[in-house]
C-alpha positions, 0 to 999 in steps of 0.5 A: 745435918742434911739427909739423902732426898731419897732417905725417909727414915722417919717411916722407921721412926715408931709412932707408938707414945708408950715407947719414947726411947726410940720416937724420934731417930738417932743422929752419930755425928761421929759415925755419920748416920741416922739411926731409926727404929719402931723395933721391928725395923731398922734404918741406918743412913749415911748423912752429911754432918756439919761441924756444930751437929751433936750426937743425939735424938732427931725428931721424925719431922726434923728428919723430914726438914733435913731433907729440904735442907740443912738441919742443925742438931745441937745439944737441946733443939733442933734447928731446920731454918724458922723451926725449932724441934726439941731434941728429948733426953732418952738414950736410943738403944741404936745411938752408938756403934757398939749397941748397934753391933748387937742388932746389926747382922755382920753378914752381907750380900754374896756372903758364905752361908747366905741366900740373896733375894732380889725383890721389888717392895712395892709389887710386894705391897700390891700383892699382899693388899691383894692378899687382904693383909690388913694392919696387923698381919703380914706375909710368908715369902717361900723360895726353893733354895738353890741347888749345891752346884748354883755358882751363887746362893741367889733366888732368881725364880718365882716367891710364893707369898702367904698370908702368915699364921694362917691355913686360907687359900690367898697365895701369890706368886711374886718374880724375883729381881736380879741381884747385883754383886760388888765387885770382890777387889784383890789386893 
């Protein structure tokens, strides 16, 4: 197995010892993805998967090694050069197509029904630090919704940006990113 340089789905992965069942991501060999989660996010990544990969837990820092280089997922370990990582037996609530489909939005990007906003992750990080947003809060983001006659349901001006659950006055104004569209291909 062998993961994208820029793929850190360990990040994903919950560090929380009370929930073990999604500690580690999950490798499809046959879809070709590393699932992760800490339940309140979801990373799913393609991922190359050579012919004695198996399908099951990878633990966040053989996720990491796969990144340096080729990992072997078998059944029990997990093998990344010198290093063997043991692979636990829970099940991942994400580990196949069909129970990722219940979590998994079918909407996309320019979709019908749908409003696009384009935004840098990190200014959104300075910004709520900014803020004061501590460990256990988060952020409001509040657009004005385009009007009926946009050609595209996309937010191009600027985000206001709240602390969430809470009436003080920190406010931020965060820009929005243009949005690039795939290209729609007829037949």
């Amino acid at each position: 197995m062998r993961v994208d340089k820029r793929h850190r789905s360990e990040r994903a992965v919950t560090g929380d010892v009370t929930r073990p069942h999604i500690a580690s991501g999950w490798l499809d060999a046959e879809a070709k993805v590393l699932v992760a989660t800490d339940g309140h996010m979801l990373s799913i990544v393609p991922v190359d998967v050579g012919p004695r990969d198996r399908s099951g837990p990878i633990p966040p820092a053989a996720i990491a090694a796969a990144r340096r280089g080729e990992v072997v997922a078998r059944r029990g370990l997990v093998v990344a050069g010198d290093t063997l990582y043991r692979r636990g037996s829970h099940d991942h609530p994400c580990s196949t197509e069909a129970k990722r489909a219940k979590v998994v939005p079918t909407f996309r990007r320019g979709d019908k029904g749908t409003i696009t906003i384009g935004l840098d992750p990190r200014f959104l990080m300075r910004l709520a630090e900014a803020l004061g947003v501590g460990k256990f809060s988060g952020v409001c983001i509040t657009v004005q919704v385009p009007g009926k006659d946009a050609d595209r349901a996309e937010v191009i001006g600027p985000m206001v940006v709240t602390k969430d659950h809470t009436d003080e006055p920190e406010l931020g104004v965060l820009m929005c990113r243009r949005v690039a569209y795939p290209k729609k291909v007829t037949p």
